[in-house]
C-alpha positions in Angstrom: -25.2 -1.1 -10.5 -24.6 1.7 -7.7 -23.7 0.1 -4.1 -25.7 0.1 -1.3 -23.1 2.0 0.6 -25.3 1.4 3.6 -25.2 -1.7 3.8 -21.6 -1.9 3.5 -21.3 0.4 6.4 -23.3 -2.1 8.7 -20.4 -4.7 8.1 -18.4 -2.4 9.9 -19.0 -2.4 13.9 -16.2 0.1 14.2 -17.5 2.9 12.2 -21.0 2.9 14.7 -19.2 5.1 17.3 -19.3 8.3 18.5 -15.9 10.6 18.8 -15.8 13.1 21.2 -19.7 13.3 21.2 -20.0 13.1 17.5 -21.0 10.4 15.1 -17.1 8.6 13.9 -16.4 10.1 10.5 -12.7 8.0 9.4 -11.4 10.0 6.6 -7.8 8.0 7.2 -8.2 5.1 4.8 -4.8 5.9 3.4 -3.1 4.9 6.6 -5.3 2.2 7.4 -9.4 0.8 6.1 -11.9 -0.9 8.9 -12.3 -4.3 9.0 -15.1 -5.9 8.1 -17.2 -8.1 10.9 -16.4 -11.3 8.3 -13.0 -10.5 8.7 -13.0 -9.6 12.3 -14.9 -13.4 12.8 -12.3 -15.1 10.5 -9.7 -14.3 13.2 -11.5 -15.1 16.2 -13.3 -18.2 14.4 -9.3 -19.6 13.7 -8.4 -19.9 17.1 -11.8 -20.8 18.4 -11.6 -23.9 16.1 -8.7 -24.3 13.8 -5.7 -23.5 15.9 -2.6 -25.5 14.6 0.5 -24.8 12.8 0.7 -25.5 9.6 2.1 -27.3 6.1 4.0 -29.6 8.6 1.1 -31.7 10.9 -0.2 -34.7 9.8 -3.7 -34.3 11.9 -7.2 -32.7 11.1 -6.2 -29.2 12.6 -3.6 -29.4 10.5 -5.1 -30.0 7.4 -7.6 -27.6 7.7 -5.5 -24.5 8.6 -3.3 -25.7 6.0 -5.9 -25.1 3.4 -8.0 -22.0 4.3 -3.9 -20.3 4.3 -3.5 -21.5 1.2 -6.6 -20.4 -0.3 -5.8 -16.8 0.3 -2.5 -17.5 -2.1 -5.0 -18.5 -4.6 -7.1 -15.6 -4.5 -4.1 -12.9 -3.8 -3.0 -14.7 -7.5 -6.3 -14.0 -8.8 -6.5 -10.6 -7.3 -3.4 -9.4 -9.0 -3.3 -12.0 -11.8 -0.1 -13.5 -11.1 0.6 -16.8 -13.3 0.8 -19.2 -10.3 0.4 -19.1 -6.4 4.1 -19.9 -6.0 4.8 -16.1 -7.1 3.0 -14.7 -4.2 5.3 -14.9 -0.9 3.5 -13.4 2.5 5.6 -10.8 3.9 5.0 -8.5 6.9 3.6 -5.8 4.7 4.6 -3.3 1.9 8.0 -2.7 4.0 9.3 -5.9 4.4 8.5 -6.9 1.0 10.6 -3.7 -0.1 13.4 -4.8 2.5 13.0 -8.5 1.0 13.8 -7.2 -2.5 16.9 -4.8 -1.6 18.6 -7.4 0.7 18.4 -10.3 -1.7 17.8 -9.0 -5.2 20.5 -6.4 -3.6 23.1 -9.0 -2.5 23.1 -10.7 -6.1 22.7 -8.5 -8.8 23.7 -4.7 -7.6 27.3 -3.9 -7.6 29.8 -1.4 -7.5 28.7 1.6 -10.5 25.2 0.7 -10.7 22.3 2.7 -10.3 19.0 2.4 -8.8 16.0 4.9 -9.6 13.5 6.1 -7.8 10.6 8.9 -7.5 10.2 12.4 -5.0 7.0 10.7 -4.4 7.9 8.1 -2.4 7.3 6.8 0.8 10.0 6.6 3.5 9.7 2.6 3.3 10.9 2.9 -0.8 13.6 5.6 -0.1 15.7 3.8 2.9 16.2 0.5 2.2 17.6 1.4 -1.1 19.8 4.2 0.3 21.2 1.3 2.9 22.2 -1.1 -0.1 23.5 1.9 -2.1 25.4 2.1 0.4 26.7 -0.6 1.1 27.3 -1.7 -2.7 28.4 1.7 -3.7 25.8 2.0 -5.9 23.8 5.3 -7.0 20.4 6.3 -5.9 18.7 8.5 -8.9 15.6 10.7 -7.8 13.3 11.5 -10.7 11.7 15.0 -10.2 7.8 15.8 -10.1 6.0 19.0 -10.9 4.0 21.4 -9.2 0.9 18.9 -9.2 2.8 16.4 -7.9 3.3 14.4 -10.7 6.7 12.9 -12.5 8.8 14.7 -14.6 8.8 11.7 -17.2 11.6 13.4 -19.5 13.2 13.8 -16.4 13.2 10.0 -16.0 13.9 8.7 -18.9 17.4 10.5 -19.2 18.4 9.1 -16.0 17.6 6.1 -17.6 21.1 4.1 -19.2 22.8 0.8 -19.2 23.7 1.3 -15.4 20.5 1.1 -13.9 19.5 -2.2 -12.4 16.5 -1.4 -10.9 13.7 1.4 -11.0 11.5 1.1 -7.5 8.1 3.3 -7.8 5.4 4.2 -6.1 1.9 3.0 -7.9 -0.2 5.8 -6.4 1.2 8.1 -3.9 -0.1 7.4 0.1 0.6 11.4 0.3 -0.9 13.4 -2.7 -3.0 10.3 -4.5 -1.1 10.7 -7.5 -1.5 7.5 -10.2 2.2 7.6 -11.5 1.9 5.8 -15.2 3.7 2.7 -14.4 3.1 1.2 -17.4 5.4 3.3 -19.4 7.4 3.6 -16.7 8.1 -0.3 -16.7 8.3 -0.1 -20.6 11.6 2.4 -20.9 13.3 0.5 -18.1 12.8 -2.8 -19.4 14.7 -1.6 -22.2 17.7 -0.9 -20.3 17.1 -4.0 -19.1 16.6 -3.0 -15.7 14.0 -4.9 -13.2 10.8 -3.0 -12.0 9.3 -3.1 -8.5 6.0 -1.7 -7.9 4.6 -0.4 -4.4 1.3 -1.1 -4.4 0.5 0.0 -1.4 -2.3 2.4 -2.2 -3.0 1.4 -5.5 -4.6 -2.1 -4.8 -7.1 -1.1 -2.9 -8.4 1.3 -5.7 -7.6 -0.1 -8.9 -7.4 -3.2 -10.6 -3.9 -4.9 -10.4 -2.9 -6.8 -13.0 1.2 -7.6 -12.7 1.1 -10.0 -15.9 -0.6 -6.7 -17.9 1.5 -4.0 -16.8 5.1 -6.8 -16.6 5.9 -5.4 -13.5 8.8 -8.0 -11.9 7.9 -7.3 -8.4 4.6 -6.1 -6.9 4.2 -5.3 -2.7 1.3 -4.8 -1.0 -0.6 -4.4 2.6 -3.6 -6.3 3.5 -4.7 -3.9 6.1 -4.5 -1.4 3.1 -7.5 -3.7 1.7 -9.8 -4.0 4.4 -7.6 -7.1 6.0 -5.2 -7.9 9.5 -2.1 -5.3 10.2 1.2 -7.0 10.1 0.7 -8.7 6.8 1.6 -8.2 3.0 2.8 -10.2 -0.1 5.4 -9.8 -2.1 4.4 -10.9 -5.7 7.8 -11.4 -8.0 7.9 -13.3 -11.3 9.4 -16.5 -10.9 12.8 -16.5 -13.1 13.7 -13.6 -10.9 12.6 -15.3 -7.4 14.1 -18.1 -8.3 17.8 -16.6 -9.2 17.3 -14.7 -5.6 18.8 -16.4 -2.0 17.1 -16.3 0.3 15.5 -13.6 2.9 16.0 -15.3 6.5 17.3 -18.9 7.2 15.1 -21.5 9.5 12.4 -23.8 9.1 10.0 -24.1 6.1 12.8 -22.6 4.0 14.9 -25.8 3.8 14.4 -29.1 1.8 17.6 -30.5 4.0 19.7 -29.4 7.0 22.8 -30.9 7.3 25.6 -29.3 9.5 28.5 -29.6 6.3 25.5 -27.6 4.1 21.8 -26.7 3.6 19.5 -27.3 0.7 16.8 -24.7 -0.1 12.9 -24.8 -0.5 10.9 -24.5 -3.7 8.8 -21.3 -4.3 7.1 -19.6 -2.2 8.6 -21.5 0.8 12.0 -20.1 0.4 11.1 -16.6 1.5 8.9 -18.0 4.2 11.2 -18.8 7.2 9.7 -19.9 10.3 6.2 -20.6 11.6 3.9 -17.8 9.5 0.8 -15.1 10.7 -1.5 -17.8 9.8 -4.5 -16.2 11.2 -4.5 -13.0 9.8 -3.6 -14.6 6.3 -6.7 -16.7 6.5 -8.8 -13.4 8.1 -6.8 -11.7 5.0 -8.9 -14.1 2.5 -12.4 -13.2 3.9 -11.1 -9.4 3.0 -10.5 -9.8 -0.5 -13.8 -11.8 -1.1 -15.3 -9.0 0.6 -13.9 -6.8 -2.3 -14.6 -9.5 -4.9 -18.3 -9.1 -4.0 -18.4 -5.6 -4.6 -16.0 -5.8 -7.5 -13.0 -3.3 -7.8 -14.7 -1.6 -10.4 -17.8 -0.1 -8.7 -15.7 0.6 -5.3 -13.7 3.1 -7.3 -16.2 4.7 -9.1 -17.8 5.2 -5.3 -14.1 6.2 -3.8 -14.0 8.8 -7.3 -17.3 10.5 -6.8 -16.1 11.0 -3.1 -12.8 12.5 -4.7 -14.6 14.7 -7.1 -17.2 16.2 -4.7 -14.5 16.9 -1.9 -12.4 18.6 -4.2 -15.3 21.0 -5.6 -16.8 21.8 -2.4 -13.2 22.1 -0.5 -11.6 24.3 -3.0 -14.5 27.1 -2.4 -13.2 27.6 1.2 -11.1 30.5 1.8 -8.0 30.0 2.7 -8.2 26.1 1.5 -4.6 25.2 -0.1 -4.7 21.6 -2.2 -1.5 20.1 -2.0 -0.7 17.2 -5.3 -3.5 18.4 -8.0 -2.6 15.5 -10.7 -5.1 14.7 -12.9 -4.7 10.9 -12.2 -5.7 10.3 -8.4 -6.6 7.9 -6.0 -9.1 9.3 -3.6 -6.7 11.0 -1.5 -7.2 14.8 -0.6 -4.0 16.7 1.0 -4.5 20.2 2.0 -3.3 23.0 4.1 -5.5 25.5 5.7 -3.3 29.2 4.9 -1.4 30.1 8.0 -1.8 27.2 10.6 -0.1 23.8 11.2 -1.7 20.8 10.0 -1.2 19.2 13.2 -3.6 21.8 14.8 -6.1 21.2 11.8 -6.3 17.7 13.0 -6.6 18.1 16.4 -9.9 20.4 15.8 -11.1 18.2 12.7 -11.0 15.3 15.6 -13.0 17.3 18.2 -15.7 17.2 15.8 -15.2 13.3 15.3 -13.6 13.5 11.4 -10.2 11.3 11.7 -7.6 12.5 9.4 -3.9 12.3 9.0 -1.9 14.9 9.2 2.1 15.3 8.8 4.7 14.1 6.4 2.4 11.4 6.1 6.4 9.1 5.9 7.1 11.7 3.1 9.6 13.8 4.5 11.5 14.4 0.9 8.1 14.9 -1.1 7.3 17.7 1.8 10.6 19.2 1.2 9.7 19.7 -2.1 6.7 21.5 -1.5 8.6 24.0 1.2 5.8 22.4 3.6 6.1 20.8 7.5 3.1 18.5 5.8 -0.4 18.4 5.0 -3.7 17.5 6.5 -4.8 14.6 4.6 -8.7 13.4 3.8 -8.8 9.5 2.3 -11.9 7.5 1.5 -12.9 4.3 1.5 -16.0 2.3 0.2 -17.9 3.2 3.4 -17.9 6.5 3.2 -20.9 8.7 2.0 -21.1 12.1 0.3 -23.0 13.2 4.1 -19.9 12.9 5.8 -18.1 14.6 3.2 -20.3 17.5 4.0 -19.5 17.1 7.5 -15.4 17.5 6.6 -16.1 20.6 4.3 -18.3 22.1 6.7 -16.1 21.7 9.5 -13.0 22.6 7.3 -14.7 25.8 6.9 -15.3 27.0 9.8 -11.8 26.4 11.0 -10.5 28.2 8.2 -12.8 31.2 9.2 -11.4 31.3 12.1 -7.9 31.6 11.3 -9.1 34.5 9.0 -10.4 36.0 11.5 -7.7 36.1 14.3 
């Protein structure tokens, strides 16, 4: 059944604005998605009513804020099918969960000789922690190569593939071109080596359906404001043999299961990763997110966010002077472009003065815009809430600035 797109868009206050005199279109979902007024509420409605720390207290505040937390473990484990809540520690976001696996994955199990593998594709947050402990180990950062469309060279990858690698860190789908990198076999070939798998899933679970016991991944990050949820939040999903055989992230409280001053026991799963007092109401706002995307089910929000991709494309590529950058066949509904001859920045600026919000830059991609011979892109991403009409209103206006330019 097709979604009533407008009635999703009335959950969203901020989207009923104008910009500069003209009705908000925000094309910039890859950066960040609205938040919905359930959300929004769940954040007031905590400190209105539920404000206490929690896990520790033995009161009703307590008690309560203990459990709606928790609840979002349970449906962040149902949301990427992990086999237990334990697996699912709350990070900062995407980043830290990265950071999280390079410093303690890093500290125990890369050494001297060793090689770690990753993609041109990724973002900066998957490209410096990993130089950092290559660094610092001696270890060997392997780049695998992508093609003109911006997709992997997979030949390419599987001879840097050997007994040395230890890790292989990918991007799901790329924040900058959209590209759907095919993980699966990807995770297959390095398994063999015997080599661990992380997965950033920073675009990817907000457009397609996660499932980390499927596709064996042995860590997972993501970003709830990626999905609809609070900034400053993530999870790091890893399976639990590996978490287990990790130390820990940061020492303090909730970590511990004793403090003495000669030595200091550890916490069990998830707690050991979970040093001090945690962003409890944006975890609980975080749940009323992803039963926001329950309720319209992954399935038909892509097939929305696809159409959307599709009909840009088309309409886009008729323009004169219209330069796609990443054409993979595989795509998230991400649409990088340049318009011939002027700076994306500029692009931007006059795509805003008619009220369209894009990105534009290296988009944290300074490598992958290297590779291109490009300063950056101008980048269109779509969300749910957005409607063929406003598309329209980005190829119309993307026209006209390209007209320009070919006329000066």
């Amino acid at each position: 059944m097709a979604l009533d797109i407008q009635k999703i868009r009335a959950q969203f206050p901020i989207l009923h604005q104008e910009v500069n005199g003209k009705p908000l279109i925000y094309f910039d979902n890859a950066a960040t998605t609205q938040k919905p007024q359930e959300v929004i509420d769940a954040l007031s409605n905590y400190y209105h009513t539920d404000n206490s720390n929690i896990h520790r207290g033995a009161h009703t505040l307590a008690d309560r804020a203990t459990r709606y937390y928790e609840s979002t473990r349970t449906l962040l484990k149902d949301f990427i099918n992990a086999k237990e809540e334990a697996e699912i520690i709350f990070t900062k976001g995407t980043t830290e969960g990265i950071n999280l696996v390079a410093s303690c994955f890093g500290k125990k199990f890369i050494e001297q000789g060793d090689e770690i593998i990753i993609s041109t594709l990724e973002h900066h947050s998957n490209i410096v922690p990993w130089q950092i402990l290559c660094e610092e180990k001696g270890a060997k950062l392997n780049i695998i190569p992508i093609n003109e469309a911006g997709e992997i060279d997979f030949e390419a990858f599987e001879n840097l593939l050997s007994s040395k690698t230890k890790l292989v860190s990918i991007v799901h789908a790329s924040n900058a071109l959209g590209t759907i990198n095919p993980v699966e076999k990807i995770i297959t070939k390095a398994h063999q080596v015997g080599a661990k798998v992380l997965l950033d899933g920073a675009q990817s679970s907000s457009h397609l359906e996660i499932d980390v016991q499927a596709l064996d991944c042995d860590f997972f990050v993501l970003s709830a404001h990626k999905l609809y949820g609070p900034t400053g939040l993530g999870i790091l999903y890893g399976k639990r043999e590996v978490l287990d055989a990790m130390p820990p992230y940061q020492g303090g409280g909730e970590m511990i299961k004793e403090v003495t001053f000669a030595k200091t026991t550890f916490n069990e799963l998830p707690f050991k990763f979970e040093a001090g007092t945690p962003n409890i109401a944006d975890v609980i706002a975080f749940g009323k997110a992803l039963e926001f995307i329950n309720e319209l089910g992954k399935k038909a929000i892509k097939a929305h966010e696809d159409e959307l991709l599709s009909y840009a494309s088309a309409e886009l590529s008729k323009i004169n002077g219209f330069i796609p950058v990443g054409t993979a066949k595989d795509k998230v509904s991400v649409i990088s472009f340049n318009i011939n001859g002027m700076h994306p920045f500029d692009v931007g600026m006059m795509l805003d003065a008619n009220g369209i919000a894009v990105r534009t830059g290296h988009h944290c991609t300074q490598p992958l815009m290297q590779r291109f011979g490009i300063e950056g892109t101008v980048r269109a991403s779509f969300a749910v809430y957005n409607t063929k009409s406003e598309v329209d209103a980005l190829v119309a206006s993307v026209a006209k600035i390209a007209k320009l330019k070919n006329k000066s």
